[in-house]
FIPA-687528 format. One record per residue: residue number from 1; x, y, z of N, C-alpha, C in turn. Coordinates in Angstrom, 3 decimals. Layout:
N
{rec NUM, {X, Y, Z}, {X, Y, Z}, {X, Y, Z}}
...
//
This chain:
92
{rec 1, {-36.793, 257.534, 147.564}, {-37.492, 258.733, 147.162}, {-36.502, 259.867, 146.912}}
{rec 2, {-35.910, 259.665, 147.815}, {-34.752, 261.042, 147.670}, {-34.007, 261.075, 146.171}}
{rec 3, {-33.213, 259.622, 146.051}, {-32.734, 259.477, 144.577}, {-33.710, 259.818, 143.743}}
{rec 4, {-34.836, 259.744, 143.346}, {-35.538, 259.592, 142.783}, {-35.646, 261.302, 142.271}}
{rec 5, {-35.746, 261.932, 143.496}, {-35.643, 263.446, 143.443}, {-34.746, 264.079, 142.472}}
{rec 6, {-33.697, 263.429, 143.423}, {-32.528, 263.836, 142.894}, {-32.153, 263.919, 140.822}}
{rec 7, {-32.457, 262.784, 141.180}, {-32.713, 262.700, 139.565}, {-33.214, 262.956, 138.603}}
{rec 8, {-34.647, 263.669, 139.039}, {-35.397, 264.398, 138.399}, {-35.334, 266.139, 138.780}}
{rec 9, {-34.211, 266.194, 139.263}, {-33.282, 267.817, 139.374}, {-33.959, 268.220, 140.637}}
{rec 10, {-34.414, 268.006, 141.685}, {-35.410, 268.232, 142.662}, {-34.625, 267.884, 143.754}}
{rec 11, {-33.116, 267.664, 144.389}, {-32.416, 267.572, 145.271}, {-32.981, 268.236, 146.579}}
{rec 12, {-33.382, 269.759, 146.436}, {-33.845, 270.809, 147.552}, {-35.079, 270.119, 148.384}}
{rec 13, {-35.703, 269.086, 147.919}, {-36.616, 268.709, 148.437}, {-36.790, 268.015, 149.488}}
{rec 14, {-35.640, 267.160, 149.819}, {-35.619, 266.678, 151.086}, {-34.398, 267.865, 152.052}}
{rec 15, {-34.096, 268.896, 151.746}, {-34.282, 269.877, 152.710}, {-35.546, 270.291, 153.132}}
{rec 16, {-36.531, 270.475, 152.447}, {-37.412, 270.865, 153.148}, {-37.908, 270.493, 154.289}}
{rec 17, {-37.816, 268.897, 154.098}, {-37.814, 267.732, 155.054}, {-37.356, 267.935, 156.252}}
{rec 18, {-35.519, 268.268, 155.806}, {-34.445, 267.748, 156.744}, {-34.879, 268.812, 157.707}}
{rec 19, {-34.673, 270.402, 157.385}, {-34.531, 271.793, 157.570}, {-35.631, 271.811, 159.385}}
{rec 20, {-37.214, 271.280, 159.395}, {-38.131, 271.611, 160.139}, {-37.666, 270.438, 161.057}}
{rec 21, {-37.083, 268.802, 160.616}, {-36.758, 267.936, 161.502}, {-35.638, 268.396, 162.431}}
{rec 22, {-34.772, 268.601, 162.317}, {-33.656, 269.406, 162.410}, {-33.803, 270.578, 163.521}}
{rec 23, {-34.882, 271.698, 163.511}, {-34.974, 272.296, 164.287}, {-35.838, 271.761, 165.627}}
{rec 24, {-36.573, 270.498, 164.988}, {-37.527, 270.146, 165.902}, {-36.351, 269.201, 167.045}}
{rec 25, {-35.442, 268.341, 166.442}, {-34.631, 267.944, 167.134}, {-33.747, 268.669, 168.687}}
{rec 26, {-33.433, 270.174, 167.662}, {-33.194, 270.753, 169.216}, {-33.541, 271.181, 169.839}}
{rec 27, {-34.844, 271.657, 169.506}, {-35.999, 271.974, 170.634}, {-36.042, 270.549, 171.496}}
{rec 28, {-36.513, 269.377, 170.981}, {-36.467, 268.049, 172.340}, {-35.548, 267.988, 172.573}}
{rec 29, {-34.044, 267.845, 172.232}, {-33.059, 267.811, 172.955}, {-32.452, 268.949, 173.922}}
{rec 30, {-33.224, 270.337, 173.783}, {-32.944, 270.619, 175.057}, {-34.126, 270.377, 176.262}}
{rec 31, {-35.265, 269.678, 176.010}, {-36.042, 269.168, 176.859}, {-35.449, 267.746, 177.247}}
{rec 32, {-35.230, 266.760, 176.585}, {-35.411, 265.516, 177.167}, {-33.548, 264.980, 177.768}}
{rec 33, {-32.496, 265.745, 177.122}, {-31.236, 265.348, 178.039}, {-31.319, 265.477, 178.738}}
{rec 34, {-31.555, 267.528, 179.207}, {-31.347, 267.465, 180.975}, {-31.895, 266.264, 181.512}}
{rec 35, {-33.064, 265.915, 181.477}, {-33.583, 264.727, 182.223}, {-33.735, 263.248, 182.077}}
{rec 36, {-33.155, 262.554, 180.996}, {-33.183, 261.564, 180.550}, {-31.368, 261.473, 179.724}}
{rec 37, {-30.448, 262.410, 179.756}, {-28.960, 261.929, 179.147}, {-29.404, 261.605, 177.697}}
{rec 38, {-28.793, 260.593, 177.689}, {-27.860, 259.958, 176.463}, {-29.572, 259.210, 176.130}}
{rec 39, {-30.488, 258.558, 176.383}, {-31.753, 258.060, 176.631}, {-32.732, 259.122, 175.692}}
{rec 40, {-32.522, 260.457, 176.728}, {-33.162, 261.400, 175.962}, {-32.886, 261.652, 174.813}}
{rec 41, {-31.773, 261.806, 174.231}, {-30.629, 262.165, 173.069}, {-31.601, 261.286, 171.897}}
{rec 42, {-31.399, 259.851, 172.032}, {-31.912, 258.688, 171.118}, {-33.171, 259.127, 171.166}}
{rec 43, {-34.000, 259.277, 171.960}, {-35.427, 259.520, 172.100}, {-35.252, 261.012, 170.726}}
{rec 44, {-35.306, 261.569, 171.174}, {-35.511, 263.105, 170.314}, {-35.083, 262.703, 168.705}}
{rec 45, {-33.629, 262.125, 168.429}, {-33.693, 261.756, 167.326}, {-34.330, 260.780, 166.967}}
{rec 46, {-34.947, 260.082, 167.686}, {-35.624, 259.521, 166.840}, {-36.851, 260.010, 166.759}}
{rec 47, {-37.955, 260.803, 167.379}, {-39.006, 261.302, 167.005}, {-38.492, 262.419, 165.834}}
{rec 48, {-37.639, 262.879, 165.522}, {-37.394, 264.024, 164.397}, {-37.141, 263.230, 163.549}}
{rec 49, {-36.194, 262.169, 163.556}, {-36.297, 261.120, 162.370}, {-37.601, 260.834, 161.425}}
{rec 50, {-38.071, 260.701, 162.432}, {-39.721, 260.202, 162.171}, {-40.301, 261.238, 161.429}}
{rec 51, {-40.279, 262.406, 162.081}, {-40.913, 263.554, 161.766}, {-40.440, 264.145, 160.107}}
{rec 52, {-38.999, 263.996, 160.011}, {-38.432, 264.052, 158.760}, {-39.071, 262.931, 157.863}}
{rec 53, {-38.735, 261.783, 157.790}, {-39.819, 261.018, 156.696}, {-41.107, 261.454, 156.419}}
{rec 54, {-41.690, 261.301, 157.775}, {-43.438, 262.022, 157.434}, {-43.488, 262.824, 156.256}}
{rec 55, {-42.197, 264.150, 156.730}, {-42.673, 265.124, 155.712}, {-42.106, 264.641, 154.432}}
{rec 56, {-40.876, 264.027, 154.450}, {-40.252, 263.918, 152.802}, {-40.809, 263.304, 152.332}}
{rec 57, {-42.086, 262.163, 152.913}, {-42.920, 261.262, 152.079}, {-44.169, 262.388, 151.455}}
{rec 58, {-44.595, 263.559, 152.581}, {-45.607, 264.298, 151.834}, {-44.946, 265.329, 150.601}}
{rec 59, {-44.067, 265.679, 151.145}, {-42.942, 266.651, 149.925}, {-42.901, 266.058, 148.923}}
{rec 60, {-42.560, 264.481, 149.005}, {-42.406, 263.723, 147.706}, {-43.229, 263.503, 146.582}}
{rec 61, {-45.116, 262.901, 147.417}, {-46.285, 262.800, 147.060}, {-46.320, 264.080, 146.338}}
{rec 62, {-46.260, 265.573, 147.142}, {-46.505, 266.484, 146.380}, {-45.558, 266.687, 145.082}}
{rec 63, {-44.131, 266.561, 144.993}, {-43.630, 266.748, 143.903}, {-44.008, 265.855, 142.752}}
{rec 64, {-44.220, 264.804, 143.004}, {-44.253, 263.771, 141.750}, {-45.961, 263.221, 141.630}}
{rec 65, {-46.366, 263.848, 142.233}, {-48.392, 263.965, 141.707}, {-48.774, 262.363, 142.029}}
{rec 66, {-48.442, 262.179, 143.134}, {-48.680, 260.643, 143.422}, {-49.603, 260.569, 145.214}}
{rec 67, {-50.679, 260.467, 145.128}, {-51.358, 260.163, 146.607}, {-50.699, 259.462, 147.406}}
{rec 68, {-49.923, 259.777, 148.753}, {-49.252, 259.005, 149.507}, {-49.964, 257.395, 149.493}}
{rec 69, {-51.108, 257.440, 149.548}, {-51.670, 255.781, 149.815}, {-51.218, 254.824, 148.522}}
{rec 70, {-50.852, 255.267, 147.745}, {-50.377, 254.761, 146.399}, {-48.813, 254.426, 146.255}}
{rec 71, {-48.232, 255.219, 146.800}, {-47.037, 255.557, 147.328}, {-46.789, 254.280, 148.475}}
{rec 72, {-47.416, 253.994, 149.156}, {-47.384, 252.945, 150.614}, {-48.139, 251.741, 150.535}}
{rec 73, {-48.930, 251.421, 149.722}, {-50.061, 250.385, 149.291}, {-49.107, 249.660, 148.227}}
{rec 74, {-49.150, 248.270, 148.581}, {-47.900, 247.388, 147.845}, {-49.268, 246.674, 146.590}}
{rec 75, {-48.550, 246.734, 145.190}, {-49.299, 246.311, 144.070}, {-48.858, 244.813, 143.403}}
{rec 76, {-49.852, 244.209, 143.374}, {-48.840, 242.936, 142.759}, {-47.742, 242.677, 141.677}}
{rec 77, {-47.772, 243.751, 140.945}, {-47.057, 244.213, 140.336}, {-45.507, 244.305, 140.725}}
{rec 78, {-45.546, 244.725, 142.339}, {-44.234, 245.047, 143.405}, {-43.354, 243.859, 142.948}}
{rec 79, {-43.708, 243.396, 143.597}, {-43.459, 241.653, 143.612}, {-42.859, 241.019, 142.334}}
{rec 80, {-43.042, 241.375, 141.010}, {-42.837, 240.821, 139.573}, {-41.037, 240.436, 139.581}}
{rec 81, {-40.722, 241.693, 139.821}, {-39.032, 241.715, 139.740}, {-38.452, 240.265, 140.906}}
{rec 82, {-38.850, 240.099, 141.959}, {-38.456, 239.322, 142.966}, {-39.129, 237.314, 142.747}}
{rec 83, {-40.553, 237.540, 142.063}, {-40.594, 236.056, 141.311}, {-40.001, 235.927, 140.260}}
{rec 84, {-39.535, 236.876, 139.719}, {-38.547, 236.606, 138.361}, {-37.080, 235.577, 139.017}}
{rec 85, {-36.881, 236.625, 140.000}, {-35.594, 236.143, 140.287}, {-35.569, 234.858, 141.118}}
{rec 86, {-36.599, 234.927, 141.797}, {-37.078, 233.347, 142.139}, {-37.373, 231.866, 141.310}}
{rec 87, {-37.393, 232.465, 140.031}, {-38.000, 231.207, 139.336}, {-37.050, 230.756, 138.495}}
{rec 88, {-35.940, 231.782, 138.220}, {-34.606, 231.582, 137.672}, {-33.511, 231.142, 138.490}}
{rec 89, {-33.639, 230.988, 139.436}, {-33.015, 230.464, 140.719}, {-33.440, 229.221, 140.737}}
{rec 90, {-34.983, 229.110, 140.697}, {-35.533, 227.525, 140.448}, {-35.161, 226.551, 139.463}}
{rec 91, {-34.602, 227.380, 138.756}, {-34.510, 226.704, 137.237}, {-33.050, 225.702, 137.094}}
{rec 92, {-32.301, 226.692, 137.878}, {-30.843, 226.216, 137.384}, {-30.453, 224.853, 138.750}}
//
């Protein structure tokens, strides 16, 4: 998604993302080290991790006029490029 951005001149967009994950990160990390270390550390990034996709997937939906469920819902279509390469593999 990000490339995708990127390419269509829209780079700033997964700041928007990064920017709120980012702050949310050190807000839990000064909750969960004191009491959990290096444990806590992984914990926090990874809920801001999380929290960052969430949004760059809605940032994204919103930039490029696409309903997240459309966006995440696999089409048989997906698949075309990967039996191609399967059946040419079969062949030889």
């Amino acid at each position: 998604m990000n490339m995708d951005l990127a390419g269509k001149g829209k780079p700033w967009i997964a700041m928007q993302a990064m920017l709120p994950a980012l702050l949310f990160n050190i807000i839990l990390n000064f909750i969960f080290i004191p009491k959990y270390g290096a444990n806590g550390a992984a914990l926090s990034s990874t809920i801001s991790y999380a929290v960052a996709g969430l949004l760059f997937l809605w940032f994204y939906s919103i930039a490029v006029k696409i309903p997240i469920k459309e966006i995440l819902v696999y089409k048989r279509a997906d698949f075309d490029p990967i039996k191609s390469v399967i059946l040419k593999l079969m062949k030889k």
